[in-house]
N, C-alpha and C positions, 0 to 999 in steps of 0.2 A: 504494500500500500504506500502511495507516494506522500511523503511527509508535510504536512504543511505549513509555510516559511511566517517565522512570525514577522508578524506589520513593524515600521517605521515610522513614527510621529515626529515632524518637524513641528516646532511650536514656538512663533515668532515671539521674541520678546523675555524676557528674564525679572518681570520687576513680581514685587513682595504679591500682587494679587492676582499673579499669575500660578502661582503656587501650587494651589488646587488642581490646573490640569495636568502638570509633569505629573504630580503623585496618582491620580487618577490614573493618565495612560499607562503609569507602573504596575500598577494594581490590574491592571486588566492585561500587561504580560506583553506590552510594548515594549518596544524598542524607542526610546525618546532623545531627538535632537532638539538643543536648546540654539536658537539664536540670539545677538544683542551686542551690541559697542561694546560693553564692559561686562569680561569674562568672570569679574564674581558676581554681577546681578544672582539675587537671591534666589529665584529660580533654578538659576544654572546649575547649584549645587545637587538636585534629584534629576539632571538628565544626565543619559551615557554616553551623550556626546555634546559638542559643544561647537556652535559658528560663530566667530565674532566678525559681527558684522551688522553697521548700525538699520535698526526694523523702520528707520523714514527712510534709506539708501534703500527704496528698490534693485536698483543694480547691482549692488556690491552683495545684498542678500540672495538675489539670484545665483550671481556670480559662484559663491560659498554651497550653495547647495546643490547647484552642479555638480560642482568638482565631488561634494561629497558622494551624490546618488553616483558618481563614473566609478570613482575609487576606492569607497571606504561600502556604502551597501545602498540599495534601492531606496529612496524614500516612498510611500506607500501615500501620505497624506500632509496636508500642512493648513492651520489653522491660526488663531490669537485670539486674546481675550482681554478687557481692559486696555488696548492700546489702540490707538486709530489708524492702524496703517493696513485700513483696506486692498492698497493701489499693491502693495507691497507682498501682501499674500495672493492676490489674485497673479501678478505676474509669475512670483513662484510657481505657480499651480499650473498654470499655461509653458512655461518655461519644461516643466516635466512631465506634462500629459496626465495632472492630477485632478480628482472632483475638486470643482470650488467653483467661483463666481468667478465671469469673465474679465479680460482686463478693462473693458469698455464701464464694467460694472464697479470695476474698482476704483475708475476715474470719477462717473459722478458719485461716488460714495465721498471720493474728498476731495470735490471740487461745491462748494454750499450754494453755488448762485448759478453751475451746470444743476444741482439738483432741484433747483425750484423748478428752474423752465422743464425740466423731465417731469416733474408732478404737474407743473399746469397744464403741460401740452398733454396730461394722461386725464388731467380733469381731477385730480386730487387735491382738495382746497389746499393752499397757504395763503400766507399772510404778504400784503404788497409788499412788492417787493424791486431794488430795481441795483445796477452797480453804480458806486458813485468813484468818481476820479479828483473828484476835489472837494476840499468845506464847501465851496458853494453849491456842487451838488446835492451834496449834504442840506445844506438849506432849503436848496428847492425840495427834496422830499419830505423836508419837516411841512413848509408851507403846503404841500399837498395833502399831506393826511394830518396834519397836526402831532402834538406831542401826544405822548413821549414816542418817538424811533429810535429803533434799536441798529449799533453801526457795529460789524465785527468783520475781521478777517476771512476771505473766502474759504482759507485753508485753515482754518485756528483747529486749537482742540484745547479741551481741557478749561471750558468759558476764559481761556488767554486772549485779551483782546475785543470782548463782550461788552460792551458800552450801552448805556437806556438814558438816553439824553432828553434833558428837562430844558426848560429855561435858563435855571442856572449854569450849565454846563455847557463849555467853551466848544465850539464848534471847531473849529481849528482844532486844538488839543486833541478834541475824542478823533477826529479822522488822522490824524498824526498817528496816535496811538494802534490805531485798528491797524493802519498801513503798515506800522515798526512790527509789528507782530507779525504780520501776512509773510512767508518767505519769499510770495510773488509779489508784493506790495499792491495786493488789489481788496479792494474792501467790499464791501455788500453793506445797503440798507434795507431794514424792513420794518414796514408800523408793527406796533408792540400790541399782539392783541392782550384783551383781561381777559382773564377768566382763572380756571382749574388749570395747574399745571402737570403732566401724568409724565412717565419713561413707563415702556412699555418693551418688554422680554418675546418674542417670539421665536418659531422655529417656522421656516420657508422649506415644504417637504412636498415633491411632485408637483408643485404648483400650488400647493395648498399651504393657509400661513393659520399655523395652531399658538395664540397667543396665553403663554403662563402666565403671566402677572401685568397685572397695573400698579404703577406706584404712585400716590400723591407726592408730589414736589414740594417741599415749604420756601419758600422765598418771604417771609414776615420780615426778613431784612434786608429790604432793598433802599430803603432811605439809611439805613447804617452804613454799606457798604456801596454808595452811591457813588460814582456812577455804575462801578460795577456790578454786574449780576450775577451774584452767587447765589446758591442754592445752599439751606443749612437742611438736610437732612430731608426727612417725611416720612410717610407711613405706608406699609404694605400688607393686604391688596388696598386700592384704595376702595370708598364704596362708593360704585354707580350702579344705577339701575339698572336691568337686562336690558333696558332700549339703546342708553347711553355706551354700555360697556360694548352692545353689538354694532354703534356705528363707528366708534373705537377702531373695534379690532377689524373692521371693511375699510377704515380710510388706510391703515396699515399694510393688511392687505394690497389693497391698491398700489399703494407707494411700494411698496416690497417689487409689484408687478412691474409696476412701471421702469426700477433699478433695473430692471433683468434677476431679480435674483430668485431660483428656481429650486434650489435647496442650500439651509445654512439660516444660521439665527441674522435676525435684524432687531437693534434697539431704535425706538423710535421715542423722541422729542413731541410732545401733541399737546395744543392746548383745547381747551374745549370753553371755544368760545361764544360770541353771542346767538351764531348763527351754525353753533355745531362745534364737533372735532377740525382742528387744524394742525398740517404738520407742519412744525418750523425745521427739523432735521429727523434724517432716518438715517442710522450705522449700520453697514452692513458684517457688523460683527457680534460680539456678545458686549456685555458693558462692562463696567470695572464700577470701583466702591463694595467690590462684595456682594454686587445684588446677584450675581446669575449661579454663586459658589457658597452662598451661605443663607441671603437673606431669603430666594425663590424655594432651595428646597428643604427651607423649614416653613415659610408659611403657605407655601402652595403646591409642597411635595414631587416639585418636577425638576430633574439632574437636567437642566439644558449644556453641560463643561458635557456629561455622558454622551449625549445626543448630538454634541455637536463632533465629540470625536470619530462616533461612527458615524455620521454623514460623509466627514471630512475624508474619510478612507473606505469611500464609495459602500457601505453596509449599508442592508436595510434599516428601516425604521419600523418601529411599533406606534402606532399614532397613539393607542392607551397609554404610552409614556408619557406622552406629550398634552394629555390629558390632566389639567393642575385640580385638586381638590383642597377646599381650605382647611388647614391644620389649626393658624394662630393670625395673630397679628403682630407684626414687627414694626417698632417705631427707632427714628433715626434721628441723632443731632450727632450734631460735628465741632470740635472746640475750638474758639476764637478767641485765645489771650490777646490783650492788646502788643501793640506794638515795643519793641525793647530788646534788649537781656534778659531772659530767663533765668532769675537765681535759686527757686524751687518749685516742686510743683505737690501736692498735697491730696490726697484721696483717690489717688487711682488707682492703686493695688485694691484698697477695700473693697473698690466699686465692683471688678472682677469676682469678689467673694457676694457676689448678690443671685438668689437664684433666679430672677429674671434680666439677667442682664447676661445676653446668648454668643456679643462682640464685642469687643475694643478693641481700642490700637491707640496709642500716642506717638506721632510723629519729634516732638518737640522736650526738651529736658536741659537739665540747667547748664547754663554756659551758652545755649541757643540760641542766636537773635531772630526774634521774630519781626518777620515784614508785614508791613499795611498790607491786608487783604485786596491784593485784587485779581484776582483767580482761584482755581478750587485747588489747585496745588499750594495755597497759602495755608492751607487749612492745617489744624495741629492735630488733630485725628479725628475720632468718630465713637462712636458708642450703639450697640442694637440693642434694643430690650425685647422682650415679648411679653401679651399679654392677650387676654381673653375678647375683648372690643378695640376696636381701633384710638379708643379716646387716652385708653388706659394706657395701651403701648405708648401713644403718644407724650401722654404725660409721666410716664417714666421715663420715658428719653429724657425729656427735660429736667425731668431731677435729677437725673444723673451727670449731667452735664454742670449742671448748679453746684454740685458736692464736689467737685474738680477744681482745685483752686492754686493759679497759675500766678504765683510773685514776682514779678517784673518791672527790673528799673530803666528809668528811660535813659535813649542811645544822649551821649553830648554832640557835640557840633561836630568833636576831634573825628579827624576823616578814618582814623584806625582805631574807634569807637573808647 
């Protein structure tokens, strides 16, 4: 009987929430190749092999998994999670003849203002939207829909570069900024709809999009962290109606369609605004923060890191996998000492010792200097709790956040602080 050769998982990227699928693909008896700029990324350390080679260099990551599928053994599959370099797994994937999304698919996935016009030309609402090349572009879009407009990087990730301009906020400045950030220096404007803000977990399987979870967004601190838009946390699942949660998961769907993407997870951006759900962005990856490795299969029991490996390495699918049922509710905040020196920081081992309290993580400890928030990578960690109603989860996050106490002196003028 002819022996059967075990799989190869290439798995782009090395950082700390990536974690979950090296050890995953190990557990299932993989062969796991880790990529990434920097050969101790914490990852790295659970794969059995290793490409240095940076996950936004499409090229050079190709390049590196060539050589390896000629010389060293086949690769069977390649995937990531938490990192946004769609363009960069998709060429892989086309590069060696692997399942995954095409590269046409990996371009509008990170091109944000090719993905409008793909949603509108498919009839998937978004929000106006149009490119601007100057502050006075910039102007004329405010005076068309009025405030607040939101200005960011075509290419950004990680809200770097996210701007929700008011009145008070220098028009010049915010397009400057969006532009430093852009690596092609091209920006994108869009009116800011209200409403509910959701991320939404999917698996794209035969053409059919099985969505695990909705998450409520908190943004309560968008005048704190003005002009920037950050996001502190929310709650999972969130609760909408069957009506609301099914035109959800159809604009999603759409948008998935519209990408080209045919199987493979998509996190999707949606506000659910006056006149419905709208997508401001859709990933054609899995998301990072923990939601698709900790927070999805505890409160709505579905492994999409599982799901996504076997896609990725052309396996069937079970759609009853893909089938979420509610377990809990997961509430989320994330810590914001102010800005400084960090000389101590006080209740976070306790907090650990709580039995609803299912995550942490502190990014930040003393000797640290912390920078003004303006991105979600400024952020000093995070906290999940669980609970029985979504109110409860909710507001244990927040106490738990509250009992966290972060002593920090401020920076002086001296340039080597």
């Amino acid at each position: 009987m002819k022996r059967r050769m075990v799989k190869t998982l290439l798995i782009v990227g090395g950082g700390i929430e990536q974690v979950r699928a090296y050890e995953l693909a190990r557990e299932l008896g993989l062969v796991v190749v880790g990529s990434d700029v920097d050969p101790s990324a914490p990852a790295l350390r659970h794969a059995h092999h290793v490409l240095v080679a940076s996950t936004r260099d499409a090229g050079a990551t190709v390049a590196a998994a060539r050589r390896f599928h000629k010389t060293v053994r086949r690769i069977d599959g390649v995937m990531t999670l938490a990192n946004d370099v769609p363009l960069t797994v998709a060429r892989v994937a086309a590069a060696l003849g692997l399942p995954g999304n095409t590269v046409r698919t990996g371009e509008i996935a990170s091109d944000k203002l090719l993905m409008k016009r793909v949603f509108e030309a498919a009839g998937v609402p978004v929000p106006p939207y149009r490119p601007v090349a100057s502050p006075d572009e910039v102007r004329e879009a405010i005076e068309a829909w009025g405030y607040p407009v939101v200005v960011k990087p075509v290419d950004g990730r990680g809200a770097r570069g996210v701007l929700r301009l008011t009145p008070e906020v220098d028009v010049d400045w915010a397009f400057a900024r969006a532009r430093e950030i852009s690596d092609r220096g091209e920006v994108l404007a869009e009116k800011f709809v209200p409403g509910l803000q959701l991320s939404t977990e999917s698996m794209v399987y035969r053409g059919r999009c099985y969505t695990a979870s909705w998450s409520e967004r908190n943004y309560e601190n968008l005048a704190r962290f003005a002009p920037y838009i950050i996001e502190d946390g929310g709650v999972l699942p969130a609760t909408l109606s069957p009506r609301m949660a099914a035109a959800v998961d159809d604009v999603v769907a759409r948008a998935a369609r519209a990408m080209g993407v045919t199987d493979g997870p998509v996190k999707g951006d949606i506000v659910l605004g006056p006149d419905g759900p709208v997508v401001i962005e859709l990933a054609a990856r899995l998301s990072g923060g923990y939601l698709c490795t900790d927070q999805i299969p505890l409160a709505r029991g579905v492994d999409l890191v599982r799901q996504t490996i076997k896609v990725r390495l052309g396996e069937p699918l079970d759609p009853s996998d893909l089938a979420p049922e509610h377990r809990c509710y997961i509430g989320v905040r994330h810590f914001f000492p102010p800005p400084g020196r960090v000389t101590s920081v006080t209740g976070f081992e306790e907090l650990l010792e709580e039995p609803w309290v299912v995550k942490a993580g502190l990014y930040t400890g003393p000797g640290d200097v912390v920078e003004p928030t303006s991105d979600h990578t400024k952020r000093a960690g995070f906290v999940f709790t669980r609970a029985e109603t979504a109110a409860a989860a909710e507001r244990l996050a927040v106490r738990a956040v509250e009992r966290v106490r972060f002593e920090v002196e401020p920076l002086g003028t001296d340039p080597d602080g």
